[in-house]
GUFIPA-946415 format. One record per residue (C-alpha): residue in three letters; x, y, z. Coordinates in nm, 3 decimals, always signed. Layout:
<torbas>
TORBA/Ala/X/Y/Z
...
</torbas>
This chain:
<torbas>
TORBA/Unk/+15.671/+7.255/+13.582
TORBA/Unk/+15.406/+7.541/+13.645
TORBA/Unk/+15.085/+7.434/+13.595
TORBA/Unk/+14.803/+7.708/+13.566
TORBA/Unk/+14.463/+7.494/+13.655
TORBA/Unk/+14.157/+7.698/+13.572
TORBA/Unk/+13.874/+7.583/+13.723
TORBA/Unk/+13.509/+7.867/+13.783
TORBA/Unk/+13.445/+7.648/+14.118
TORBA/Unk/+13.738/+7.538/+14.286
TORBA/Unk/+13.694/+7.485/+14.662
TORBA/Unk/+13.832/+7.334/+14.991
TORBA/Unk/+13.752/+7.083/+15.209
TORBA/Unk/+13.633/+7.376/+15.443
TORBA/Unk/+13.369/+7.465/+15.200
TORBA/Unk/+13.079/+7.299/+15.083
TORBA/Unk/+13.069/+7.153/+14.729
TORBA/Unk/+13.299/+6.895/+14.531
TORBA/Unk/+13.702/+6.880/+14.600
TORBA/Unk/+13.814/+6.719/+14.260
TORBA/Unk/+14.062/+7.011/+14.124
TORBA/Unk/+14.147/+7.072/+14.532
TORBA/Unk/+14.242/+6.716/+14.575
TORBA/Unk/+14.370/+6.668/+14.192
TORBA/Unk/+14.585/+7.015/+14.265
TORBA/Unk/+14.738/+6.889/+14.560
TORBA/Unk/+14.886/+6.542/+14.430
TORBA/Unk/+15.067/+6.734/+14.168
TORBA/Unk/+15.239/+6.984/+14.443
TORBA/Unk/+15.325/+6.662/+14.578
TORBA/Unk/+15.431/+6.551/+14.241
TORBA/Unk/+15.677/+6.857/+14.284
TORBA/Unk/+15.468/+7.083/+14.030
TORBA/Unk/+15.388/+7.422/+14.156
TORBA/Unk/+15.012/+7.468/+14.108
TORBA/Unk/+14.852/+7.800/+14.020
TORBA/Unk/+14.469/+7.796/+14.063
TORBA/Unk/+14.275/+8.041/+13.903
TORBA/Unk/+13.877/+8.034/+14.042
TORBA/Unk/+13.595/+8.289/+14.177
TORBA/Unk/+13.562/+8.411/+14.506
TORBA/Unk/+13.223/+8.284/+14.522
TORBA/Unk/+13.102/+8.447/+14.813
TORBA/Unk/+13.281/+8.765/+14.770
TORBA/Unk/+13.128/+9.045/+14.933
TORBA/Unk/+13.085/+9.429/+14.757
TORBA/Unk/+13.390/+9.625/+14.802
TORBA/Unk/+13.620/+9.314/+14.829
TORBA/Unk/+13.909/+9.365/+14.591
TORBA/Unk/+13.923/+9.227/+14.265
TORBA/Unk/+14.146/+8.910/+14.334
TORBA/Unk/+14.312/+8.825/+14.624
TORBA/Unk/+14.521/+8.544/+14.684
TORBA/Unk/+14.572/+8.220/+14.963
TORBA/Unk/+14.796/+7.926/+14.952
TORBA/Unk/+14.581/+7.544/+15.028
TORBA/Unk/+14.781/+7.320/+15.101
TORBA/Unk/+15.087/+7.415/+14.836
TORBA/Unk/+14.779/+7.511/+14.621
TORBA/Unk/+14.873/+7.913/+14.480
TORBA/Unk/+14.491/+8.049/+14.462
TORBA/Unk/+14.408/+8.305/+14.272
TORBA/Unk/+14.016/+8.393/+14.392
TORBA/Unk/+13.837/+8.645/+14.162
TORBA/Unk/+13.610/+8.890/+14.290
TORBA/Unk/+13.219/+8.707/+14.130
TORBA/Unk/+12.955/+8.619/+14.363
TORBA/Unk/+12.789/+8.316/+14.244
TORBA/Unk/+12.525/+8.036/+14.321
TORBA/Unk/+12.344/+7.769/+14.180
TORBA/Unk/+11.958/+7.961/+14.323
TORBA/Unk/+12.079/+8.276/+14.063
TORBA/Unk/+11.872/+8.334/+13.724
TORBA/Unk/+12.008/+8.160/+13.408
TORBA/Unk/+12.113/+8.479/+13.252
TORBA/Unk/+12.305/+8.619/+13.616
TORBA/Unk/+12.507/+8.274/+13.606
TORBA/Unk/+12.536/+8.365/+13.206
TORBA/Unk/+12.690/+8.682/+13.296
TORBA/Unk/+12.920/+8.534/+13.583
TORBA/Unk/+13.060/+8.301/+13.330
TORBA/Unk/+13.165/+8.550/+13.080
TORBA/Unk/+13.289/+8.815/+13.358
TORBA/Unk/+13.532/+8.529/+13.499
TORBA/Unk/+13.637/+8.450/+13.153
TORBA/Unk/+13.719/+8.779/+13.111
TORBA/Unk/+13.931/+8.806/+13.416
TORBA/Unk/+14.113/+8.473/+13.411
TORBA/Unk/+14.236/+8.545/+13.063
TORBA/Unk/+14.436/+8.780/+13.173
TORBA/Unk/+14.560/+8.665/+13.528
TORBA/Unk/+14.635/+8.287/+13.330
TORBA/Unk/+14.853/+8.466/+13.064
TORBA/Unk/+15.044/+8.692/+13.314
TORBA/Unk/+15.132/+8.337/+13.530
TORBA/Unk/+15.261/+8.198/+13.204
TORBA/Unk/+15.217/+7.839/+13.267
TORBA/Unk/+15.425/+7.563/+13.132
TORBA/Unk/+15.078/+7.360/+13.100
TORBA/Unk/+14.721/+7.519/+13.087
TORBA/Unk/+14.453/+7.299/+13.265
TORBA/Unk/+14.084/+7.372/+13.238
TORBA/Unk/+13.827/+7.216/+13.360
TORBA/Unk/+13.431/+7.287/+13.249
TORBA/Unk/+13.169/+7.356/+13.332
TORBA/Unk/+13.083/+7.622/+13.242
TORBA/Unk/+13.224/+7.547/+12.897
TORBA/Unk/+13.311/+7.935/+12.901
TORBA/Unk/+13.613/+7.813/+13.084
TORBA/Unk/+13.792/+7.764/+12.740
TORBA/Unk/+13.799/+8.098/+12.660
TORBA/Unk/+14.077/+8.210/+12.909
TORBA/Unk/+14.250/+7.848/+12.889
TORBA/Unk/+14.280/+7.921/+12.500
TORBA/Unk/+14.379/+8.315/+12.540
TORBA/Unk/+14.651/+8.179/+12.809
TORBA/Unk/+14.787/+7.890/+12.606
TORBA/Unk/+14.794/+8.120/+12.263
TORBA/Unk/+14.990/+8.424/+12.450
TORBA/Unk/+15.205/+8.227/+12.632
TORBA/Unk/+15.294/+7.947/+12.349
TORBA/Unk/+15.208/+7.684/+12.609
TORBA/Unk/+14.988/+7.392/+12.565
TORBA/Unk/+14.620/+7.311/+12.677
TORBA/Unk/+14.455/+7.038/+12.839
TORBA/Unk/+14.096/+7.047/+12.833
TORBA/Unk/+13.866/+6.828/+13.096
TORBA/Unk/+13.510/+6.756/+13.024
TORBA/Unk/+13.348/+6.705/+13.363
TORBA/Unk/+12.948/+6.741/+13.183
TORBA/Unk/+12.825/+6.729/+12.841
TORBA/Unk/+12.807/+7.091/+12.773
TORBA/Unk/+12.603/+7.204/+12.590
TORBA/Unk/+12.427/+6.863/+12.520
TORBA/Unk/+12.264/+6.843/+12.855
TORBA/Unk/+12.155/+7.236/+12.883
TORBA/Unk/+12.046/+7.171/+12.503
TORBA/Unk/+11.810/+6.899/+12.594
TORBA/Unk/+11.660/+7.007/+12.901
TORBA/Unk/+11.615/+7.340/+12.768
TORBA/Unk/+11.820/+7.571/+12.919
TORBA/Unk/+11.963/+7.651/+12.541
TORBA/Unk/+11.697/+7.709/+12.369
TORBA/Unk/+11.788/+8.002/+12.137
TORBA/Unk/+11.908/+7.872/+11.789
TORBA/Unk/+12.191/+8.084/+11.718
TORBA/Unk/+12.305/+8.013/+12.125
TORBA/Unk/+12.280/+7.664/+12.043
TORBA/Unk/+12.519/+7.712/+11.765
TORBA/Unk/+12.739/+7.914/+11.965
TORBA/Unk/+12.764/+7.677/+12.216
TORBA/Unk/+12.834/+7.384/+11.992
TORBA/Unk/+13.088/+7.618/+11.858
TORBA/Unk/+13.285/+7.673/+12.200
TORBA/Unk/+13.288/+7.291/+12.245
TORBA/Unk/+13.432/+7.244/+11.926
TORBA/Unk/+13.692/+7.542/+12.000
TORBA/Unk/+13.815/+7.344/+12.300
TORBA/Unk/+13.862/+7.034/+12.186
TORBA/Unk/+14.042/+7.219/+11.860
TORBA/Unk/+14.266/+7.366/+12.110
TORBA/Unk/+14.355/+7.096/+12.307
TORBA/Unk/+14.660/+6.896/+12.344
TORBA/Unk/+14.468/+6.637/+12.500
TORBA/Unk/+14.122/+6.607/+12.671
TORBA/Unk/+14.063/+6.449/+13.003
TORBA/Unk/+13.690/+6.249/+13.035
TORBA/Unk/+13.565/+6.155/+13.364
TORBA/Unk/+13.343/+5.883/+13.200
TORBA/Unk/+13.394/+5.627/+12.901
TORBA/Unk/+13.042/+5.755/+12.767
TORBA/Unk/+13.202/+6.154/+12.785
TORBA/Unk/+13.533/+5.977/+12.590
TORBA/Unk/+13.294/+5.886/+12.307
TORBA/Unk/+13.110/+6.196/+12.277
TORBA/Unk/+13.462/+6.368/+12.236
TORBA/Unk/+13.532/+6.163/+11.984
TORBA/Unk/+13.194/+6.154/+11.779
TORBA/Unk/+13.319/+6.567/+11.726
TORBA/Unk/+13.655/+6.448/+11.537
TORBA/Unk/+13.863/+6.444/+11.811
TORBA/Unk/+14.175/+6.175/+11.782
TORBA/Unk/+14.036/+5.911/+11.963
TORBA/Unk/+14.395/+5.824/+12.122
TORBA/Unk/+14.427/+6.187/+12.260
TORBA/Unk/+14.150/+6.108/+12.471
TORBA/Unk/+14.229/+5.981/+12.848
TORBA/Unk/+13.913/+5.852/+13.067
TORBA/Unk/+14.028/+5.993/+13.457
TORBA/Unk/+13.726/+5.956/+13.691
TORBA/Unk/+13.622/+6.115/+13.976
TORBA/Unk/+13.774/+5.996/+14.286
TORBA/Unk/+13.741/+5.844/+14.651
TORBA/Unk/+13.941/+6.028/+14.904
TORBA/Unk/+13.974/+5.833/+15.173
TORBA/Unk/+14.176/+6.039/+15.455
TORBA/Unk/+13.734/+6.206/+15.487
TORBA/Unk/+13.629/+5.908/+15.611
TORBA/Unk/+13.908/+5.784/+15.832
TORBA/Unk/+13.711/+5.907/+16.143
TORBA/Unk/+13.489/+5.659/+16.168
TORBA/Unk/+13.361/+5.777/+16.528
TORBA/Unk/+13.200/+6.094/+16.368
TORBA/Unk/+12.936/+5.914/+16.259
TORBA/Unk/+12.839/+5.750/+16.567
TORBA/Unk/+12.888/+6.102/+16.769
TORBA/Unk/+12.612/+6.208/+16.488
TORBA/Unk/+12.343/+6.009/+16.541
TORBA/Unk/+12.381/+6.038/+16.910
TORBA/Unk/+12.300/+6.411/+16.899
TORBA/Unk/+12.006/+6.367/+16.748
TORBA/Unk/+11.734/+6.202/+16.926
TORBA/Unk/+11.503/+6.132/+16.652
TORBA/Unk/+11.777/+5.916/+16.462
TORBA/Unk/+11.962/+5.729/+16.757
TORBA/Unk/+12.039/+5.371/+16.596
TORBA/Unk/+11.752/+5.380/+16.350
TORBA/Unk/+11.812/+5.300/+16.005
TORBA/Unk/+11.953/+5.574/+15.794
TORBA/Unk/+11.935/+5.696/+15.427
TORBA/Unk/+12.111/+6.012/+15.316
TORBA/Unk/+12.143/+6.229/+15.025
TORBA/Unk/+12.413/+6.475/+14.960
TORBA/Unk/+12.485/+6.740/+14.717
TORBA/Unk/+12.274/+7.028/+14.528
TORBA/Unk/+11.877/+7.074/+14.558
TORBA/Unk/+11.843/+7.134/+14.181
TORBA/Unk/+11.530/+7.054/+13.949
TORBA/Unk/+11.830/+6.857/+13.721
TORBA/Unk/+11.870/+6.610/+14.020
TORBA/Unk/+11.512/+6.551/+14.104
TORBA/Unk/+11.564/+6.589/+14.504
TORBA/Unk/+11.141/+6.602/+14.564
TORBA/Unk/+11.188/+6.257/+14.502
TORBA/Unk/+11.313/+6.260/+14.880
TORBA/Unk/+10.980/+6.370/+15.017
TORBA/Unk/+10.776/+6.174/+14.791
TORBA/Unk/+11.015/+5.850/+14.894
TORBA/Unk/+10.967/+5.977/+15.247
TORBA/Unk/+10.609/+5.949/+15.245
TORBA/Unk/+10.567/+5.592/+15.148
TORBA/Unk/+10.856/+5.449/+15.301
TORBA/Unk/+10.661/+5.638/+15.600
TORBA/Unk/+10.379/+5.381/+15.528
TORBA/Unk/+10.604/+5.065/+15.500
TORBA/Unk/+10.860/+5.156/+15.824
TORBA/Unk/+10.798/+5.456/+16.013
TORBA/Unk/+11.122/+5.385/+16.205
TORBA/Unk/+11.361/+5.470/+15.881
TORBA/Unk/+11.561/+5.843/+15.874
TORBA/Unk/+11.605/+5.981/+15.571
TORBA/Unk/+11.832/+6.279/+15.582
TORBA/Unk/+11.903/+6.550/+15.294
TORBA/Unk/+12.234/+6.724/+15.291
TORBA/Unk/+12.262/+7.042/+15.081
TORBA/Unk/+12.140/+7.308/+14.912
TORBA/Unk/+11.995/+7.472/+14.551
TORBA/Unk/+11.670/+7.566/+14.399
TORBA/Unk/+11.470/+7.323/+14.442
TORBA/Unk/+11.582/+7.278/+14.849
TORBA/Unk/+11.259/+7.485/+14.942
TORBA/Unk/+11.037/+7.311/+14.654
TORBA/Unk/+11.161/+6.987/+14.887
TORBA/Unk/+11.092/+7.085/+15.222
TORBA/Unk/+10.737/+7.233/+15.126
TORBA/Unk/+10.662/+6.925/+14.966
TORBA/Unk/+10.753/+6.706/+15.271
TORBA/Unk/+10.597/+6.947/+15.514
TORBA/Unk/+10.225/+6.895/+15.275
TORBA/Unk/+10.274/+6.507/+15.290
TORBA/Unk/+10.376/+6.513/+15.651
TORBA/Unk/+10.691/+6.344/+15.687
TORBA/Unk/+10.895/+6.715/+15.724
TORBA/Unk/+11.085/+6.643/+16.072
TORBA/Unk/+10.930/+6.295/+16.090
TORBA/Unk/+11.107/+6.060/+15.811
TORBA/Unk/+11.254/+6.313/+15.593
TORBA/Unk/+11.529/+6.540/+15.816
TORBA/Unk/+11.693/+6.900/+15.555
TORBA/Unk/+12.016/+6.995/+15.730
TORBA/Unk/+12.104/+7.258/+15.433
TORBA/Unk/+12.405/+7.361/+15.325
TORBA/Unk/+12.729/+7.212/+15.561
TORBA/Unk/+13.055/+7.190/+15.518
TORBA/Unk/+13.233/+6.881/+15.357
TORBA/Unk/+13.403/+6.764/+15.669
TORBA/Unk/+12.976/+6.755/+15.836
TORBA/Unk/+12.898/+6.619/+15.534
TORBA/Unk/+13.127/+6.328/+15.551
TORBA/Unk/+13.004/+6.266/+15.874
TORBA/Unk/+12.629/+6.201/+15.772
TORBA/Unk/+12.777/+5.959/+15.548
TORBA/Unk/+12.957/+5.760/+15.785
TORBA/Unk/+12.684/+5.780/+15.989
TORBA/Unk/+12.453/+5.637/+15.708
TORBA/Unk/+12.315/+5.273/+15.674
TORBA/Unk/+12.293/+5.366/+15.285
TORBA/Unk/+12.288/+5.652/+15.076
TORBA/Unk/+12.100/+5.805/+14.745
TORBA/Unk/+12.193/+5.952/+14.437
TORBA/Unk/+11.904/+6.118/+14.229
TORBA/Unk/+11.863/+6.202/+13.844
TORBA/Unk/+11.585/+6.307/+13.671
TORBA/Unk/+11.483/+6.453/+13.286
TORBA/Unk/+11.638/+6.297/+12.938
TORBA/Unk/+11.905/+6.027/+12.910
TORBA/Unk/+12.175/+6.226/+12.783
TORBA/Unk/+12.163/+6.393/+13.188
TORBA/Unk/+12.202/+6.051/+13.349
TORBA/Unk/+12.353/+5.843/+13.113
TORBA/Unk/+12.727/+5.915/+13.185
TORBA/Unk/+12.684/+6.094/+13.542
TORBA/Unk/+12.992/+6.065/+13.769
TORBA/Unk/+12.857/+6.236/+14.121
TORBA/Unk/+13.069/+6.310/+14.415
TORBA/Unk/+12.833/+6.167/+14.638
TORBA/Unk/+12.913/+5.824/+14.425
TORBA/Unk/+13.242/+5.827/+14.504
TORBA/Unk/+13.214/+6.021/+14.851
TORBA/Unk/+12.971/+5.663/+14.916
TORBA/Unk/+13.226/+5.431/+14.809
TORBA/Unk/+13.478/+5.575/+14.982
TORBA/Unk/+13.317/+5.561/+15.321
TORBA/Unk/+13.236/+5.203/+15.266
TORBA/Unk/+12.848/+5.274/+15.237
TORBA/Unk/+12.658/+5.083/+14.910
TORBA/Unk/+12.480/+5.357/+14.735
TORBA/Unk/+12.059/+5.323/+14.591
TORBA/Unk/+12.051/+5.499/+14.229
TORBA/Unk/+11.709/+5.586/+14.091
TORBA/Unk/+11.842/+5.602/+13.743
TORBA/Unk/+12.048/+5.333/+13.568
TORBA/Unk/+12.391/+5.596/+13.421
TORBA/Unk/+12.699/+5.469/+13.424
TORBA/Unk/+12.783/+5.483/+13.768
TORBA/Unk/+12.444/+5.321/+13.892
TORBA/Unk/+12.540/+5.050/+13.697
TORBA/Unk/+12.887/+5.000/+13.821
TORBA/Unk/+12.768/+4.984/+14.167
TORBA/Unk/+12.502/+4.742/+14.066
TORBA/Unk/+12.767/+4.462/+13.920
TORBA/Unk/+13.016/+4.494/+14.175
TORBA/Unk/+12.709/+4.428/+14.429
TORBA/Unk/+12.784/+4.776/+14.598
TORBA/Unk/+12.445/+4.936/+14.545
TORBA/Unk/+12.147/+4.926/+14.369
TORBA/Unk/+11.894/+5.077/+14.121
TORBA/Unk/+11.502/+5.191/+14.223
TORBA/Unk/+11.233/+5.323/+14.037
TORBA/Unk/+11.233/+5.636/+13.950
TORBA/Unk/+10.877/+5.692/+13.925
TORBA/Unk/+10.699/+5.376/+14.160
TORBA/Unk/+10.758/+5.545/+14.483
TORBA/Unk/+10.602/+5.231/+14.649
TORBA/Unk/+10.834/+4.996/+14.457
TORBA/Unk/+11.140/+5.194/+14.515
TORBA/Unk/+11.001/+5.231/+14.897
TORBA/Unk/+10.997/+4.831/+14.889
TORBA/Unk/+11.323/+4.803/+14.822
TORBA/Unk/+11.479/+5.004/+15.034
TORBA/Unk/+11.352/+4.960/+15.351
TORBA/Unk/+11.437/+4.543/+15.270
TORBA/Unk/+11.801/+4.630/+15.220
TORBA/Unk/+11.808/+4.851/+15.555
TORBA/Unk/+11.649/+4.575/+15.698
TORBA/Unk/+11.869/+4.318/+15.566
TORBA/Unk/+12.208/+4.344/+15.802
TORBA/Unk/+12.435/+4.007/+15.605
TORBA/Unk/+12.332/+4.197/+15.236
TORBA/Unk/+12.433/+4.536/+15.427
TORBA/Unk/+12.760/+4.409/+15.504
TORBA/Unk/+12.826/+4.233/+15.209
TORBA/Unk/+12.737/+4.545/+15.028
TORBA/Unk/+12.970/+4.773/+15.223
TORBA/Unk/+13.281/+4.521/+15.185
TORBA/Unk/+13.180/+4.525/+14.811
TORBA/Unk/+13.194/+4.924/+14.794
TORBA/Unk/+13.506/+4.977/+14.969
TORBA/Unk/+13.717/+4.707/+14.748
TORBA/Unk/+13.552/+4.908/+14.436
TORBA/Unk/+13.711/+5.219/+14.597
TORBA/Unk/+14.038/+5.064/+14.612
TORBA/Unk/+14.037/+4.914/+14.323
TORBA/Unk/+13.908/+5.156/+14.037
TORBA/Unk/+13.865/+5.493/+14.195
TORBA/Unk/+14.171/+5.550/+14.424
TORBA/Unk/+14.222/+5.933/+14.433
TORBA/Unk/+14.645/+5.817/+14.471
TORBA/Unk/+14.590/+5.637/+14.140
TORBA/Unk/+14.395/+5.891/+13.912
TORBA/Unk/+14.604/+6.207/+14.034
TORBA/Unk/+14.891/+6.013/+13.910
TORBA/Unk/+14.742/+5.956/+13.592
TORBA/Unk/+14.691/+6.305/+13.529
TORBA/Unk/+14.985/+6.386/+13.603
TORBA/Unk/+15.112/+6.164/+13.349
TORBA/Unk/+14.890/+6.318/+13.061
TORBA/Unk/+14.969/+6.703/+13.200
TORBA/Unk/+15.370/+6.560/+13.230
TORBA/Unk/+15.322/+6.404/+12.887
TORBA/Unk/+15.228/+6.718/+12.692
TORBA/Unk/+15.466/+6.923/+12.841
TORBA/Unk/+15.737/+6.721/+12.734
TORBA/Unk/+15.580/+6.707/+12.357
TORBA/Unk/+15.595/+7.095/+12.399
TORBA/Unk/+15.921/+7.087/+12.514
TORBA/Unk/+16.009/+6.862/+12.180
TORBA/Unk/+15.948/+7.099/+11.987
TORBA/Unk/+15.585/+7.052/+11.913
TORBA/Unk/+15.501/+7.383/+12.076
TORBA/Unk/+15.109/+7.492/+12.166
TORBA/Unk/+14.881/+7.205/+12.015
TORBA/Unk/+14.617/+7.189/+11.842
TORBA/Unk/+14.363/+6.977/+11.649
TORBA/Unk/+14.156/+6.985/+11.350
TORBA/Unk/+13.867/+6.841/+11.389
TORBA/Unk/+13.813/+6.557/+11.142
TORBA/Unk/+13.393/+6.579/+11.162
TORBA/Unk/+13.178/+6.887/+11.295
</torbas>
């Protein structure tokens, strides 16, 4: 079947950022589907044309023409969201899909998934990769009352829309559900471990042996976005009194955002910039995967209300897991506690740097819980969050509706029994 997958931030390994619709897209070419992806040309340049189009890997990409990052103003990302919309509507309805897949966020991405699916009389699958607009709500970025109504709206306009929904947590399943949505219409599909980015196991090595201040010392890394949401001055503050405990530990910080500079500023005041705490910025995911095979452990950071945390499913997570590499959470969400009872990580303070300090330098220390920790992340890997496993699921549920379509059941959709 043809499968148009919208998805705002679609990129490739090449890139820098997370690879779930790239690797997703690719097992269903594979499956023997031909994949349309419709995205932004993030870093589009003024005067490029308005969409131009590449093949990845069997992957047809269709890149519109919308500069965006995650360092623009609230209202210049509002205004990207809507000007994709716009756009995608009418490229998804002129591929005419057998299946329309979109994945949020933005939630906006509903908009030309439900244009597509109504002008083509083709059905919609929906996946819910954030609580949006519950977590902009309550950390507010919505604060407006008639935008918070709107939003709830568009959420509700999806899910009515839908022929099924895709949740990348059980916690995101429920909150689909509490809306009215048929519970059994619902599939939970987490995010995945791709294991083929970690097979070089050398890179690592070659890694720490260009940098002289690292060498064989023990290593904590973070990777992913520099954002106020995931609390990454917590590095530099973590930095300073592990700095106290063992001045021998690296900690290195992958990425980039709005709070990267807030970071480094921070660390360079408490003294541990280019001394514990090492910013690389912004690298591609192949360098990236290399700091984490280079790592002794790694971090994953949340800050702000519950509702943020509580059901967080984080590339680096899975990116951690994959690599064989237990992972330190300093909040206690869904996947911090997974890690915890399969003894492939742990949970730290979030707020007793000294505490949190403690406890990390003790497990880098510790070589037989190290180990045992490692062995205990890679058989989680295989054994829940196989990339193999969950591309064939969705490919089951995207397989599944098409056939009901093909029944006669036609474009579905849902009325919503509460909300």
């Amino acid at each position: 079947m043809r499968i148009v997958y919208l998805h705002q931030y679609f990129i490739t390994p090449k890139m820098s950022g997370i690879v779930r619709s790239y690797q997703m897209a690719r097992r269903l070419v594979a499956r023997g589907h031909e994949v349309h992806m419709v995205t932004t040309d993030q870093e589009a340049s003024p005067g490029s044309p308005a969409w131009r189009e590449t093949v990845e890997d069997g992957i047809r990409v269709h890149w519109a023409s919308i500069p965006y990052d995650n360092t623009m103003s609230y209202r210049a990302r509002i205004r990207a969201f809507f000007s994709f919309a716009w756009k995608a509507a009418r490229k998804a309805a002129q591929l005419r899909g057998d299946v329309i897949f979109a994945t949020s966020t933005p939630l906006t991405i509903a908009l030309p998934a439900v244009y597509a699916s109504h002008r083509c009389k083709r059905p919609m699958v929906f996946e819910v990769r954030d609580l949006w607009p519950a977590v902009p709500i309550a950390i507010g970025a919505i604060s407006n009352p008639a935008l918070k109504a709107a939003a709830r709206w568009l959420e509700r306009f999806a899910y009515r829309n839908s022929a099924r929904v895709v949740a990348l947590a059980p916690g995101m399943r429920d909150e689909v559900v509490a809306t009215g949505y048929p519970s059994d219409r619902v599939s939970v599909i987490p995010n995945g471990c791709d294991f083929d980015f970690f097979s070089d196991i050398a890179s690592g090595r070659e890694l720490r042996a260009r940098h002289l201040w690292l060498g064989d010392r023990p290593l904590l890394v973070y990777t992913g976005t520099f954002t106020l949401l995931t609390g990454t001055s917590y590095l530099a503050k973590l930095a300073a009194a592990i700095s106290k405990i063992d001045p021998e530990v690296r900690i290195v910080g992958v990425g980039a955002g709005r709070d990267f500079e807030n970071t480094r500023s921070m660390a360079a005041e408490m003294g541990v910039l280019d001394r514990t705490l090492f910013l690389q910025g912004k690298r591609p995911k192949n360098e990236a995967a290399a700091w984490i095979q280079a790592a002794d452990l790694t971090i994953a950071l949340f800050t702000g209300p519950q509702i943020v945390w509580r059901d967080a499913v984080q590339n680096k997570f899975f990116d951690s897991l994959a690599a064989g590499k237990p992972i330190v959470n300093n909040f206690s969400g869904w996947q911090s506690q997974v890690a915890s009872e399969a003894g492939a990580g742990m949970i730290v303070s979030a707020t007793d740097f000294d505490a949190a300090a403690r406890d990390i330098v003790r497990a880098l220390r510790d070589r037989a819980w190290l180990e045992s920790a490692s062995d205990a992340a890679r058989a989680l890997a295989r054994a829940r969050f196989d990339r193999d496993k969950l591309g064939a699921e969705l490919a089951d549920v995207l397989e599944s509706v098409h056939a009901e379509a093909s029944d006669g059941a036609g474009r579905h959709s849902v009325k919503l029994e509460r909300g």
